[in-house]
N, C-alpha and C positions, 0 to 999 in steps of 0.2 A: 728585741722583739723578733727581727728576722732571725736572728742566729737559733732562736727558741723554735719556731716555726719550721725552718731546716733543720736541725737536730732531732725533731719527734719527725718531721716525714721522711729523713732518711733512716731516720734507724726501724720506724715502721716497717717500712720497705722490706729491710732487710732480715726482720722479726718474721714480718709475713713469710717471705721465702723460706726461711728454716727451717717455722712451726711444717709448712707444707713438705716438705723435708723429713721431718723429723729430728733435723740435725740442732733444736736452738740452744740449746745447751755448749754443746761443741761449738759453734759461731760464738757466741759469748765469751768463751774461754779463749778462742782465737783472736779475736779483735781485744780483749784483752791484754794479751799476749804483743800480740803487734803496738799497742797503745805502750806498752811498757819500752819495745823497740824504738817506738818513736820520739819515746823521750829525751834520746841522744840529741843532743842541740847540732850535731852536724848534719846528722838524718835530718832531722827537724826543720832545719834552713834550705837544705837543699831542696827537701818535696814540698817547701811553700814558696820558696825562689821562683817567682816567673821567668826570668830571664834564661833560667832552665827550659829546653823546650819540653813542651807538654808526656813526649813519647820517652824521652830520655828519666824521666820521674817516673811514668809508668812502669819503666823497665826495670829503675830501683827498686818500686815498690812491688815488681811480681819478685825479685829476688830476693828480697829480705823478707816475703810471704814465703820462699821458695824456703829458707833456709832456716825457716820455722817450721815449715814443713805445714801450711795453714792450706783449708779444702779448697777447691776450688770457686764454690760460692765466697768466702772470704775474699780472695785473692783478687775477683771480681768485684764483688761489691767496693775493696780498696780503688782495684785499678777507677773505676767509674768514681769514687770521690775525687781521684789527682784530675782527667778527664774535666770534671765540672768544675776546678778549682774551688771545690767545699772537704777540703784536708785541714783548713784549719778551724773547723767545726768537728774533727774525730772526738774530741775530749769528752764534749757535748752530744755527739752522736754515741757515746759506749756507755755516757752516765744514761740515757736515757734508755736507750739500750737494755741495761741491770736492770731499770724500773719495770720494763716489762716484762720480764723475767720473769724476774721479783712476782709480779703481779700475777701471771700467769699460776705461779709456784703457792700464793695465797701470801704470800710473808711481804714485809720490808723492811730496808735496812734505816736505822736508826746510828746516827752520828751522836755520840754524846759527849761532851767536853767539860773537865770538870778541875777546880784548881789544884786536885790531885786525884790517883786513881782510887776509885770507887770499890767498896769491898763486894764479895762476889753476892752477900745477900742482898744489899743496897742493888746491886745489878738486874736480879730477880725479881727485887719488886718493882723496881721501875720497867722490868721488860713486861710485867705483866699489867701494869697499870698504864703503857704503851697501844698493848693487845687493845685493852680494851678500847681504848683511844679510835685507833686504825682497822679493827674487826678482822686482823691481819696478825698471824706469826710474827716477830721480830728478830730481827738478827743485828746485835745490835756490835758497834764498833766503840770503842772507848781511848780518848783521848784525853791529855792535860794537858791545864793552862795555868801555870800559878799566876798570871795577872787578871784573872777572875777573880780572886781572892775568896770566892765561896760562890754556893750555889750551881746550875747548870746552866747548859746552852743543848738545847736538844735539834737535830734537824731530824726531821722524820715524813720522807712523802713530799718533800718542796717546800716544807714550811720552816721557820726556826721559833721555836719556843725559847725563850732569851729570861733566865729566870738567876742571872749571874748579881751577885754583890755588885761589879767593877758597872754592871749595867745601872744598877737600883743607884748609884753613885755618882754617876752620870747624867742621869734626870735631875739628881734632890741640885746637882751643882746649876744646871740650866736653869732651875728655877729659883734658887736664890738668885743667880746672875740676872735674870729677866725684872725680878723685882726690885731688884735696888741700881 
C-alpha cells in the first residue's frame, strides 16, 4: 500500500515536471535507461546500502546519469530518490511512470501470456477486443508459458484477466479437495 502510494506521487511529480517541460517522453526513455543501469546488482546494492553515506550514492548516481548522458531534470529527480531513501521503489516508480505516458499518448500496454506464442491474427483480434475493453490504443507485449497448458493471462491497466487451463485446473482441484 505505501510502496503503491509512493510510486504514483513520485512518479507524478516527476511526469508533471516534464509535461511542463515538454521533455515527458525523453524523461521516460531516460529513467528507463537508468532502470536498465540499475539492474547491475552491484549498482543495485550499493545505491540501496545505507551504510553508504547518503552523498557518496548521490554522487554514483549523478555519474552513471552522467554517463548516460541523462537531462538534467532526470539526474535530479534520481539524485532526490537516493536523498529520501525511496530508490528502491524506482521499479515501481518507471512502471507507473509508462502508465501515464501511456495514458497521456490514449494507449496501453497489455502483457499477454500464453502457453505458446500466439499467431499474428489471433493477436489482432484480441488487441482489438482489448481496445474495446480499455477505450484505449493497445500496445500489446507477448509472452510464453507452457505451464499454462492453454488459454491466456492477460494484464492490461493493473488488472490480470487469468483465463489460463493450468488456472481452470487449479480451482476444479480446490474443490474436489474441499469436498471430500
Amino acid at each position: 500500500m505505501i510502496a503503491g502510494s509512493l510510486s504514483r506521487r513520485y512518479a507524478k511529480a516527476v511526469f508533471q515536471l516534464a509535461l511542463a517541460q515538454g521533455t515527458e517522453e525523453q524523461i521516460g526513455r531516460e529513467i528507463e535507461q537508468f532502470a536498465g543501469a540499475f539492474q547491475n546488482p552491484a549498482l543495485n546494492t550499493v545505491l540501496n546500502n545505507p551504510t553508504f553515506a547518503v552523498q557518496s550514492r548521490k554522487n554514483i548516481v549523478v555519474e552513471v546519469a552522467r554517463s548516460l548522458q541523462l537531462s538534467p531534470l532526470a539526474v535530479h529527480f534520481l539524485s532526490l530518490l537516493v536523498e529520501r531513501d525511496r530508490l528502491s521503489f524506482f521499479q515501481a516508480i518507471v512502471e507507473r511512470y509508462r502508465r501515464m505516458l501511456d495514458e497521456k499518448k490514449g494507449q496501453a500496454e497489455a502483457r499477454v501470456i500464453a502457453a505458446s506464442a500466439l499467431e499474428e491474427n489471433d493477436l489482432n483480434r484480441l488487441g482489438q477486443t482489448l481496445e474495446k475493453i480499455s477505450g484505449k490504443r493497445i500496445v500489446i507485449h507477448q509472452e510464453s508459458d507452457p505451464s499454462l497448458i492453454g488459454g491466456l493471462v492477460i494484464h492490461l491497466e493493473g488488472k490480470v484477466y487469468d483465463g489460463s487451463v493450468r488456472t481452470q485446473l487449479e480451482k476444479i482441484t480446490k474443490q474436489v479437495e474441499q469436498a471430500y
